[in-house]
Every structure is written in structure tokens, then in C-alpha cells.
C-alpha positions in Angstrom: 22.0 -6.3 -39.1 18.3 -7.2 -38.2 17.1 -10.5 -38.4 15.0 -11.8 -41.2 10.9 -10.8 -41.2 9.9 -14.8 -41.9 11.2 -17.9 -40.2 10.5 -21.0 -41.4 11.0 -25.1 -40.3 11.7 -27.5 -42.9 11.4 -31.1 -41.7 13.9 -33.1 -44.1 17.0 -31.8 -45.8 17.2 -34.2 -48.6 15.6 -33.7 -52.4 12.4 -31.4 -51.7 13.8 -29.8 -48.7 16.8 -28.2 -49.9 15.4 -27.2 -53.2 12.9 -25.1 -50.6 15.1 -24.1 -48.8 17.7 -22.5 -51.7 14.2 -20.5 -53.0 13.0 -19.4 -49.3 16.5 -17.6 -48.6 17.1 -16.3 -52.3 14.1 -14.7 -50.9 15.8 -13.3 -47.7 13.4 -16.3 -45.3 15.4 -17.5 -42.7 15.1 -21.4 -42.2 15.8 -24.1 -39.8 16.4 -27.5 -41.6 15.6 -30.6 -39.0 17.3 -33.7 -39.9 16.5 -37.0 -38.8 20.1 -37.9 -39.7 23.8 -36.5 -39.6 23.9 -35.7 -43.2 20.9 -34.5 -45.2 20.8 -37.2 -47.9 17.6 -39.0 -47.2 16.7 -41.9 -49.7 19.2 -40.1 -51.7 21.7 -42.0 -49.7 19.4 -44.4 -48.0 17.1 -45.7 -50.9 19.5 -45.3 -53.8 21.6 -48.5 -54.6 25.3 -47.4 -54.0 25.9 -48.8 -57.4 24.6 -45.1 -58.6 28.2 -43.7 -57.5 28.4 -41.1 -60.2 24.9 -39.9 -59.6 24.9 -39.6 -55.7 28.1 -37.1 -55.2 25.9 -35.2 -58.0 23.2 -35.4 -56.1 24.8 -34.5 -52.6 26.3 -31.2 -54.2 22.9 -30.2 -54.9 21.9 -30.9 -51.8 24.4 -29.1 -49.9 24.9 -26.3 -51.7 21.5 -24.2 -50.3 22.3 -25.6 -46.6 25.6 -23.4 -47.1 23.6 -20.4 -46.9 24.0 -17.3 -43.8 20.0 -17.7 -43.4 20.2 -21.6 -43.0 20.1 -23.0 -39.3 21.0 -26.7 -39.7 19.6 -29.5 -36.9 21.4 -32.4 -37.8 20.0 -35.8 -35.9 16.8 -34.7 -34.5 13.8 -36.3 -36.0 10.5 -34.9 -35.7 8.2 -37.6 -33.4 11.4 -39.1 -31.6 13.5 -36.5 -30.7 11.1 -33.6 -30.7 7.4 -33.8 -30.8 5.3 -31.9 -33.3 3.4 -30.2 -30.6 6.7 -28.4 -29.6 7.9 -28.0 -33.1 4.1 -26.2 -33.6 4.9 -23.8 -30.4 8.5 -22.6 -30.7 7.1 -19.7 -33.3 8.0 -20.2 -36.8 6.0 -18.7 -39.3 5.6 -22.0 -41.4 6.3 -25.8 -40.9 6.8 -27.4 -44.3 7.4 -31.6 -44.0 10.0 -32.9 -46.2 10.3 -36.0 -44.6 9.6 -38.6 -47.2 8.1 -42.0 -47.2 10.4 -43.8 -44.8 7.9 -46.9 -43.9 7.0 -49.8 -46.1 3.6 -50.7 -47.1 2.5 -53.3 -45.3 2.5 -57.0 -47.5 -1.4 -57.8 -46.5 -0.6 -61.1 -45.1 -2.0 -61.5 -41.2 1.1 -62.0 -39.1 3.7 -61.6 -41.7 5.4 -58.8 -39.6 6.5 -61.5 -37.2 8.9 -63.0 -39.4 11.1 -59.7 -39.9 14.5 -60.8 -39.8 13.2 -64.7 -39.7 13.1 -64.9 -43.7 11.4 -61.9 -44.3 12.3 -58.2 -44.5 10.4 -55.3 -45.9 12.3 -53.2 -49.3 13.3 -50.3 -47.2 15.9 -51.8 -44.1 17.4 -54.4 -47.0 18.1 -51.4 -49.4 19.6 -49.7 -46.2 21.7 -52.4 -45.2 23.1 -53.1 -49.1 24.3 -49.5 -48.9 26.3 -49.7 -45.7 27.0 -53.1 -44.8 30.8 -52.7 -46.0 30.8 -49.5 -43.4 33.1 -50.3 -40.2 31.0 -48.2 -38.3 27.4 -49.7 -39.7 24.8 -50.7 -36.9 21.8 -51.3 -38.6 20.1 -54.3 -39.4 22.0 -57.2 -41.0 20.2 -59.1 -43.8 20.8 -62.0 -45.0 21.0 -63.1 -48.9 20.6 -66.3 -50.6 19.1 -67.5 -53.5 16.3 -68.2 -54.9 14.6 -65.5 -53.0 11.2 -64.5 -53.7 10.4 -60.3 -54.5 6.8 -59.2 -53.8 6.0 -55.7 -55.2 6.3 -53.6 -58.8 8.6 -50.9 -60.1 11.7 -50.0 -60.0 12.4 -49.9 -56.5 11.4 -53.8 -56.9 13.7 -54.4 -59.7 16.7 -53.1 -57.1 15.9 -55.6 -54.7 15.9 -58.1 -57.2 18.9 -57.2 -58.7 21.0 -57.0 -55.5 20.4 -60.6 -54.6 21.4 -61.7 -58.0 24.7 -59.7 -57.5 25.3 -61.3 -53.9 24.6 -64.4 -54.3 26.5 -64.6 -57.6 29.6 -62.6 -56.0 29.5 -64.8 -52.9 28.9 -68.0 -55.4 32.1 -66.7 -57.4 34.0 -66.0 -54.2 34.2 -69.5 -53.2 35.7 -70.3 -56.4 38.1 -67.8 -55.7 37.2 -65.5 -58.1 36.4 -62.2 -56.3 34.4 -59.0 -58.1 32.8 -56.3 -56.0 29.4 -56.3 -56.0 29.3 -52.8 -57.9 31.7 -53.9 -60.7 29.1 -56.9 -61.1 26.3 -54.2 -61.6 27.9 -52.0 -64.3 29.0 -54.8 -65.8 25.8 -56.9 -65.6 25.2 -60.4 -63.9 25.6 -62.0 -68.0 28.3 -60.6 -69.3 30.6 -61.4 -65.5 29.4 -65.1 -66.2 30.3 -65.3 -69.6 33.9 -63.4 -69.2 34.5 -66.1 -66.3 33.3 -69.1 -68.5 30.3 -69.6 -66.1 26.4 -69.9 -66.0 24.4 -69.4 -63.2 24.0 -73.4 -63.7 27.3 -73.9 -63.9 27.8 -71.6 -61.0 25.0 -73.1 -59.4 22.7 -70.5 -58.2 19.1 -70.4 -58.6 17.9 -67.2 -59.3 15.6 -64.7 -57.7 11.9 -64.3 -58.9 9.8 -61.0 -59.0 6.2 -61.4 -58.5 3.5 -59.3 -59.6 0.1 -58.8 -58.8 -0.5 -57.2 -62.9 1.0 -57.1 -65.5 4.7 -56.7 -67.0 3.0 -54.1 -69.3 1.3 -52.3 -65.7 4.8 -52.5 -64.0 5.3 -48.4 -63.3 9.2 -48.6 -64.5 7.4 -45.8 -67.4 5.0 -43.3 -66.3 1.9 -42.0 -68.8 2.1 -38.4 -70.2 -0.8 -36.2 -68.7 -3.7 -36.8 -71.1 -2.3 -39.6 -73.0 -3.8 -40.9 -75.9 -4.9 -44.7 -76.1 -2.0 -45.2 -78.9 0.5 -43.1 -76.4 -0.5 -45.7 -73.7 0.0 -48.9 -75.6 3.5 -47.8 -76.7 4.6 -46.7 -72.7 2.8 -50.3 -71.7 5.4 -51.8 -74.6 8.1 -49.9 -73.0 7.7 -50.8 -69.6 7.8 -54.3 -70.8 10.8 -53.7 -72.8 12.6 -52.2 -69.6 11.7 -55.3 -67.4 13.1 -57.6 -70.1 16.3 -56.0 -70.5 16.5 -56.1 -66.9 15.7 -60.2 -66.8 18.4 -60.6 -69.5 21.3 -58.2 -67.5 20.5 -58.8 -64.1 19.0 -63.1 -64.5 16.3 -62.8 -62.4 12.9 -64.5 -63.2 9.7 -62.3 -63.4 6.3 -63.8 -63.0 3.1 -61.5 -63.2 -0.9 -61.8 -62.2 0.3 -63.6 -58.4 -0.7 -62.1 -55.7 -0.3 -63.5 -52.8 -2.5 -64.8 -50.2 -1.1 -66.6 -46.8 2.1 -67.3 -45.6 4.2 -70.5 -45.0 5.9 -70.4 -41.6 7.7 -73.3 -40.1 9.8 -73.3 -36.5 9.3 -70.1 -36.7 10.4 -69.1 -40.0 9.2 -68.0 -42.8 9.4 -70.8 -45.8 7.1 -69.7 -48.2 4.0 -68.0 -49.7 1.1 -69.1 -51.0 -0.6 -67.3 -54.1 -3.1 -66.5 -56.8 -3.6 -66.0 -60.3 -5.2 -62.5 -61.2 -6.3 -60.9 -63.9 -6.5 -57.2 -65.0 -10.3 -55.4 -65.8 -11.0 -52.2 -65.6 -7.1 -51.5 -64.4 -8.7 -53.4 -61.6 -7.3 -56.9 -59.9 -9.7 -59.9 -60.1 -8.2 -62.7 -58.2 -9.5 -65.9 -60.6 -11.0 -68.6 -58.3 -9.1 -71.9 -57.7 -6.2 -70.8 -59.0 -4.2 -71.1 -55.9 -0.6 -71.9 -56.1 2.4 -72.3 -53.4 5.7 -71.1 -53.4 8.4 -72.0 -51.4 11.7 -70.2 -50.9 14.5 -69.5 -47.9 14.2 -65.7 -48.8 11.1 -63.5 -49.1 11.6 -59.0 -49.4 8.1 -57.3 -49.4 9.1 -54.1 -52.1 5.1 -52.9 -52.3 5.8 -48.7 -51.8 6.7 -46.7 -48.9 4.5 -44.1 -47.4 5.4 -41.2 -44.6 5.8 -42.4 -41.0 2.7 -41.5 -38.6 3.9 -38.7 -36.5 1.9 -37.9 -33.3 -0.4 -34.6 -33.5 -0.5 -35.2 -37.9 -4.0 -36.3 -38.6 -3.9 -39.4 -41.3 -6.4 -40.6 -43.7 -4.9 -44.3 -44.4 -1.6 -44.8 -45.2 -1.2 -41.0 -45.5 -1.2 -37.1 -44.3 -4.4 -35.6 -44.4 -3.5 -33.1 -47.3 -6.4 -30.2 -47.6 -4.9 -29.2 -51.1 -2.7 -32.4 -52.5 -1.4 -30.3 -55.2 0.4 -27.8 -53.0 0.6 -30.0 -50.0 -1.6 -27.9 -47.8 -2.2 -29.7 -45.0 -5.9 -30.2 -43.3 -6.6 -28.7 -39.2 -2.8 -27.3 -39.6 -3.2 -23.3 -41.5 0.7 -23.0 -41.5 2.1 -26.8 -42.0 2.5 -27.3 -45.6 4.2 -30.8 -47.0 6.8 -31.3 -50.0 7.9 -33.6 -52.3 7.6 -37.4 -51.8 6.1 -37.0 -48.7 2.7 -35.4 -50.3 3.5 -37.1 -54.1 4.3 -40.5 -52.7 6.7 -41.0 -55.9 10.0 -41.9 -54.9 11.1 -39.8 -57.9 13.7 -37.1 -57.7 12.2 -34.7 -60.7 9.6 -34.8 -59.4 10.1 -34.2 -55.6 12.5 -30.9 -56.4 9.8 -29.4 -58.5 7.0 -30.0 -56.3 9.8 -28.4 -53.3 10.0 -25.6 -55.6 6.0 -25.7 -56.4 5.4 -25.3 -52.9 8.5 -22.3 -51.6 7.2 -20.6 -54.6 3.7 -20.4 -53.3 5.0 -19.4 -49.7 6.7 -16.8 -51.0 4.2 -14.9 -54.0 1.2 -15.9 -51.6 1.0 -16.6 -48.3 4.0 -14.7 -46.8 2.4 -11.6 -47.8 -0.2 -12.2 -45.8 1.6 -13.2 -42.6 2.2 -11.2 -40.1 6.4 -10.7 -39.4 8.4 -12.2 -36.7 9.6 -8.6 -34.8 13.3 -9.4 -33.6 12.4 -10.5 -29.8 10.5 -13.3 -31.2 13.3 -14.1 -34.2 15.8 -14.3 -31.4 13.4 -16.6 -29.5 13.1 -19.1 -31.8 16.8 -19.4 -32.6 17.9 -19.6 -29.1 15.7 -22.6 -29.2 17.1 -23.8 -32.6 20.5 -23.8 -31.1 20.0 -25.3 -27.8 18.7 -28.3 -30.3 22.0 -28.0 -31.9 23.9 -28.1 -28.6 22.6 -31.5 -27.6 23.4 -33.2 -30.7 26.7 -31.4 -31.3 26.3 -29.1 -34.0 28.6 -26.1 -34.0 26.7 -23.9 -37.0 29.4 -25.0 -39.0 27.8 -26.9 -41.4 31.1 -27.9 -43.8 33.0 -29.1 -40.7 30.0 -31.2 -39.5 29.9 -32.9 -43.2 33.4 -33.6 -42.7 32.9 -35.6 -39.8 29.6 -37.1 -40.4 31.6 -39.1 -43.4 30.9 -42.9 -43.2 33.4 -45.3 -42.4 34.8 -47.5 -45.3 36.9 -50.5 -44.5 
């Protein structure tokens, strides 16, 4: 049987990149799906609180189910800019290059010098959700964060509200195993932090833990838990601003964490060498702009501070940037700019940690491959197929990878105790 006409690389098997790759080989395209890790799950498995344990397995089949497929070459552990460079990705012939590869790097918290207190009281949204999600693994070597309370939470959104919510669940499971009352930490958040107190008799004063506090630069009513329809009327606005207000409340109430809007903060506290505390100030909202209002300064102090501000796409060597992200010719179908065959997908172009949204913009942008440009490109002949895949599978040599992607799942399982 001869090869397929079209090759192309997909840079990130998770959400976006599976959902391009099912419609690419529907279409008869072969593809080669480069992994930064042994399973394809990115912030699926990575970003999601593990408390969502009926929605990841969903999630996971949907994933897998395209990377099943005769025309799928799967490079498990090789990501792009560590393992191999762009510039070589670029020259081993594929047709198109489409990057799948998410927002894996935190926004920076504008504070001069905060960085070097990572790990000394501070850590960034992304490495703390990591670690919640597989500290209980025997085989977990990734960072290990600490939690106590009375922790401070910089940022807006749900992403926030997770961070919050999982030191509220340690610190009250850790606070309720000492009096020898021991709950999972994922029975604690289906259940809710309230209704565990009040079935034990308890408080969080009685229990005595001091809770968490989320701050905001805007307002509760700003905080994007609740997105506005395309052309959205004033009155449609107003009731998604009540909404999102609504939605942070009923989180306060479950979850007991504190919420305070219009802070932003300023400078950092550091003391031996550690990180004790911010200091802030009061805003206010014009124009959907933030005004910082003068002498309105105001310090906090607090053992425990996690920057949750947004993530954006790592830099990768030989991808041009415009600030915090690729430099996107066409945003809308992720062309990108100086690159006529590298196109990007999902949250890496959108920058919404969304999962709707990142499979219909994977699907927005296969979909233009295929009606568009692939007509227009000229065919691999089979000396240059067979090229490219001896290439593909040398890759898969050095990390192990047999071409059998269902055994390679079975053994790239996670260790529980």
C-alpha cells in the first residue's frame, strides 16, 4: 500500500491536538504526534484538579481514541526545544507543523525579585496544581509544595479559585488528621469544606485554621468564572457580571476561603530569605481599566503566597514572540508570522485554558488544512514519506516507543500508593 500524499507534525497530543489529529487522518493525512510527556494528557491531567475523577477518564478516552489510528505515528517524551530543536523539527520534511503545545508557563507576578523566592514561600499556580495531582504517586519527582494556612492567592478565575480551594482542603484535612479524624482530600471536595465541618461537629475556629484569601486586582463581578456572549447587550452583561459574582460566592460559602477585590499588589516582604508577605493597593475599575487609588497602600503578611495570574506558551528557540506570546499572522486560525507551513491550535493561540474551546479551534484549524491549503501543497512522493518516518522512529527508539501505542499507555500508568 503507498504511503499517504501529506505528512503532518502535531506538537502536543492533549485537547487541540488529538481533535486535529482524528480530522487530518479521517482525511487519509498521515501524522506524527510529539509529546512532551509519556501520556498525551496535557493540562488535562496536569492542570485539572484530580478531584474531577469522572470527567478526566472521559476526557482521556477522547483523547486516545484518534492516536489509535494506522496513520498516527506517536513520539511519546520528546518535547519540542529540549529534546529536539525547532530548526530540526522544520528540516525533517513534513508538510505542516501545527503547535498544540499549550500554555505551560505562568505569568510572571510583576513584583522585581519575586522569582527568587520559588519554593521559599512562594510558588507560581502551574507546579502547585502539578504537585496536588501527583503527590500521593510513589513514583512522583516533581516539586514538593508546601501548604498551610492562611495563605495568600494572587490572580482571577477559575484556575484561581482551584488553588484556593486546595489549601482549604489540606489544611483542613491535615487539621482533622491530627484529631484523628482522617478524609481524603477528594471526599472533602465533593463534599464541600462546610458540610465536612458541620457532619464532624467542627468550625474552622473550632478546628483552628485560618483560612486562605483570594486577591483581586477588579472586581468580584470582573472575575472571568462567566464569559460574555459575542455582541452582548449592556443588560446581557450586567446579568453574566451578577453571575460571576454569584459563582464566587457559592464558592466562599463551600470551599471557606476569604475573597478580597480591587488589591493589587505592589512589593514584596522577604525576610532571611523568605518570602513573608506582600504589600498592596486599592484600585478601582474605569473604562474596564485599573486605576491604582493613591495612598491607599496596605500590607499583608502570610507564611504562604501562589501567584495564579494565567499561563502563556513557553518560548521555544527559532518561534518569533511578540510579548508573552507567538507571533500569530492570522490569530483566528493560528497562522503563524515568518513560518508559511507552522500553524498553532487551541490554547496555545486562544490562551483560554478552556476545553470547548481548544477542540473547536483544533478542529477550526485541521479543517482549514484540509479544504485549503493541502490542495495547494505539493505531495510527499514515497522516498521522501519514508524519509521522514525513518526519522520519526529513530525518535521513537531513544525514548522507547515500540509503535504500539495501547501497550505504551499501559505502562506509562502512574504509580498509586
Amino acid at each position: 500500500m503507498s504511503p499517504p500524499k501529506y505528512l503532518v507534525a502535531i506538537v502536543g497530543g492533549a485537547v487541540a491536538g488529538s481533535e486535529a489529529t482524528r480530522i487530518l487522518t479521517d482525511h487519509g493525512v498521515g501524522v506524527a504526534v510529539f509529546e512532551q510527556n509519556a501520556r498525551p494528557y496535557g493540562k488535562i491531567e496536569d492542570g485539572l484538579p484530580r478531584w474531577h475523577d469522572k470527567q478526566k477518564p472521559k476526557e482521556y478516552e477522547k483523547i486516545n481514541a484518534p492516536l489509535h489510528h494506522p496513520l498516527v505515528h506517536f513520539v511519546p517524551s520528546t518535547k519540542i526545544g529540549r529534546d529536539l530543536s525547532f530548526a530540526d523539527l522544520k528540516d525533517w520534511g513534513f508538510n505542516y507543523i501545527l503547535l498544540a503545545n499549550g500554555a505551560w508557563r505562568d505569568r510572571p507576578l510583576e513584583i522585581e525579585g519575586i522569582d527568587d523566592s520559588i519554593d521559599k514561600g512562594f510558588y507560581y499556580q502551574n507546579p502547585f496544581i502539578h504537585w496536588f495531582n501527583h503527590y500521593t504517586e510513589t513514583n512522583f519527582r516533581g516539586l514538593s509544595c508546601e501548604v498551610c494556612e492562611d495563605a495568600m492567592v494572587i490572580g482571577g478565575g477559575l484556575a484561581s479559585i482551584d488553588v484556593a480551594k486546595i489549601l482549604m482542603i489540606e489544611t483542613i484535612s491535615q487539621a482533622l488528621g491530627k484529631k484523628g479524624i482522617v478524609i481524603d482530600p477528594i471526599e472533602i471536595e465533593h463534599k464541600s469544606c462546610k458540610k465536612v465541618l458541620e457532619e464532624n461537629g467542627l468550625t474552622l475556629e473550632k478546628l483552628g485554621v485560618t483560612p486562605c484569601t483570594l486577591y483581586y486586582r477588579r472586581r468580584a463581578c470582573d472575575m472571568p468564572v462567566a464569559s460574555f456572549k459575542p455582541g452582548a447587550s449592556e443588560e446581557e452583561k450586567k446579568k453574566t457580571q451578577q453571575t460571576r459574582e454569584h459563582l464566587l460566592n457559592i464558592a466562599t460559602e463551600k470551599y471557606l476561603f476569604r475573597f478580597q477585590g480591587n488589591s493589587l499588589p505592589l512589593d514584596k516582604i522577604v525576610e532571611n530569605g523568605r518570602l513573608v508577605g506582600l504589600r498592596f493597593i486599592k484600585t478601582e475599575i474605569k473604562d474596564d481599566r485599573v486605576i491604582k487609588l493613591p495612598n491607599t497602600e496596605f500590607t499583608v503578611r502570610s507564611p504562604l503566597t501562589i501567584s495564579s495570574i494565567g499561563s502563556v506558551p513557553e518560548p521555544i528557540e527559532g518561534i518569533p514572540m511578540k510579548g508573552e506570546f507567538y507571533t500569530w499572522k492570522n490569530w483566528d486560525l493560528g497562522e503563524l508570522d515568518s513560518h508559511h507551513n507552522v500553524f498553532g491550535l487551541g490554547n496555545v493561540v486562544t490562551g483560554k485554558g478552556n476545553i470547548v474551546v481548544s477542540r473547536k479551534h483544533g478542529q477550526k484549524v485541521a479543517e482549514y488544512l484540509i479544504h485549503e491549503k493541502l490542495k495547494i501543497t505539493p505531495p510527499l512522493t514515497p522516498d521522501q514519506y519514508k524519509k521522514v518516518l525513518e526519522k520519526i522512529q529513530a525518535r521513537q527508539k531513544i525514548v522507547g516507543y515500540d509503535g504500539d501505542f495501547s501497550s505504551w499507555m499501559k505502562k506509562a500508568v502512574p504509580h498509586e500508593p
